[in-house]
N, C-alpha and C positions, 0 to 999 in steps of 0.2 A: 504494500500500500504506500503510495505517493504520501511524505510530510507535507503537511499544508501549516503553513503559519496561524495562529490568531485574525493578522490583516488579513492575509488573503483568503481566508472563511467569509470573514466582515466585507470584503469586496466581493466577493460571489452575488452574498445574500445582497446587498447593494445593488449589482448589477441589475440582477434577476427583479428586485422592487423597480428599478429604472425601466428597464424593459418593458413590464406589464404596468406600470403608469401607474402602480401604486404607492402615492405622495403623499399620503395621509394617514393619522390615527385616529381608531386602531387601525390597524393592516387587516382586510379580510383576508386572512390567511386560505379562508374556505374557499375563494374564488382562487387566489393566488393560484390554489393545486387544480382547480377546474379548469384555471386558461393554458396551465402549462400541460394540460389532457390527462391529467390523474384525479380518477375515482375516489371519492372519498364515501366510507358506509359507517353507521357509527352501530356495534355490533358489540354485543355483551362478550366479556374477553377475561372472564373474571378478576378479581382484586388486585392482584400481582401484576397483571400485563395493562399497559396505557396504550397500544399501538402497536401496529405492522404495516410490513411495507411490503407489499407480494411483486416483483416485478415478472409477468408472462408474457411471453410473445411481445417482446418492448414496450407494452402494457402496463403500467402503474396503476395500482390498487391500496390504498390507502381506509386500513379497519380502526377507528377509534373505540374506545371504553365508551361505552351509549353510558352507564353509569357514573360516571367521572363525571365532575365538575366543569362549567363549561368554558372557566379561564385555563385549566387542567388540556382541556379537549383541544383546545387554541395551538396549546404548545406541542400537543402530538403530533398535530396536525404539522405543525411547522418543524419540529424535530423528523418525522418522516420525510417530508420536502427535501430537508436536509439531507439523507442519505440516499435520498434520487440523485439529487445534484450531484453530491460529494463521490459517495461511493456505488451505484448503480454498476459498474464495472467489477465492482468486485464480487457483487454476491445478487440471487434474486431475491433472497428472505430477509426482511428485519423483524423481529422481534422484541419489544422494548418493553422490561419492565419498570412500575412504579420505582421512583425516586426521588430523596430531595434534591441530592446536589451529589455531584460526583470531583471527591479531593484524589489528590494525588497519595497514590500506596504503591506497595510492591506490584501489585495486577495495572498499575492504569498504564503502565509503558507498553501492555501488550497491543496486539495489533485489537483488538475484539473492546477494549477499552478506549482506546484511541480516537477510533471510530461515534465512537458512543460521546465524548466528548465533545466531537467534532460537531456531530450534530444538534449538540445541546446548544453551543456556541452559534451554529447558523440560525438555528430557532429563536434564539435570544436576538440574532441581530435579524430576522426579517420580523419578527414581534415589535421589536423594538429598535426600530435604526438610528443607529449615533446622530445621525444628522436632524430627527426629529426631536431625540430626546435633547439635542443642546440648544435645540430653539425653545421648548417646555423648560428647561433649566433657567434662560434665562429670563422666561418670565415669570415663573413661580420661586427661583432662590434653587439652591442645592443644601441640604442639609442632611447626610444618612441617616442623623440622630431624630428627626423631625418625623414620626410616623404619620402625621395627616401631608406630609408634601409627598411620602411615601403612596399612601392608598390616595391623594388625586392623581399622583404619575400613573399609578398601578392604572388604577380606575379610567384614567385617559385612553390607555395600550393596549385595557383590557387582559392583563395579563396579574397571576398575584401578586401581592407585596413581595412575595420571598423570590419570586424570580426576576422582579424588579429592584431590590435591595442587592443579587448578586448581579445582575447587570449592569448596576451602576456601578458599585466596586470594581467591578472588571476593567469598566472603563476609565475608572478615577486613578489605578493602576498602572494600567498595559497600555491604554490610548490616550490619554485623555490626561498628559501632568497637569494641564493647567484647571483640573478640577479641583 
């Protein structure tokens, strides 16, 4: 499997917004995977599993948790997206169980971890793209500690607080010193 940097995820997921003209929050993610021809079905997948990504016949199929929560549902949606984009070449099955957050351990250098990150990171950035979230930045303030600038970001993106409190860390980090 090809390394892909952080940016160049963030420029994928970029592009692909550019592309399909999607310039606003939230991102209809659900269209996003309609224009780019991937099926989405939202199918009981029990507790453990948030999403698949079945690729047949060059065919994309995209199964959400119908039980999940529907800012939950958002990011599966967009995390599957993600490994159409990213790695479609490498495999036709994704399989994604529930999580919070995926830290660095001895398992996450593998390739099957990797992967799973990758698309966490594209989901996060077409949920939520730097260049939206720095125009909402500058006009509601930044404060990570301020939980109501927290849930109206969240609540803007449509996405939760906990996946919007590591996106912004991410970015306050890796992209974004002048945060």
């Amino acid at each position: 499997m090809r390394y892909l940097t952080n940016e160049d995820i963030e420029i994928k997921a970029s592009n692909l917004l550019n592309e399909l003209k999607a310039m606003a929050a939230p991102i209809r993610v659900d269209a996003v995977a309609h224009r780019m021809g991937l099926l989405v079905e939202e199918i009981p997948l029990g507790d453990e599993i948030s999403g698949v990504l079945v690729i047949e016949n060059g065919q994309g199929t995209i199964g959400i948790n119908k039980n999940h929560a529907p800012v939950r549902k958002r990011f599966s949606i967009a995390h599957e997206i993600g490994h159409y984009v990213l790695h479609r070449k490498e495999s036709e099955l994704f399989i994604d169980k529930k999580f919070a957050a995926v830290f660095r351990d001895n398992k996450s250098s593998t390739g099957e971890y990797r992967i799973e990150i990758q698309a966490n990171l594209f989901a996060a950035s077409l949920l939520m793209p730097r260049y939206l979230l720095e125009k909402e930045i500058k006009v509601l303030g930044l404060d990570l500690g301020d939980d109501l600038i927290l849930e109206r970001l969240a609540g803007k993106f449509e996405v939760s607080v906990q996946a919007m409190t590591y996106r912004l860390s991410n970015l306050a980090t890796s992209l974004m010193p002048s945060f």
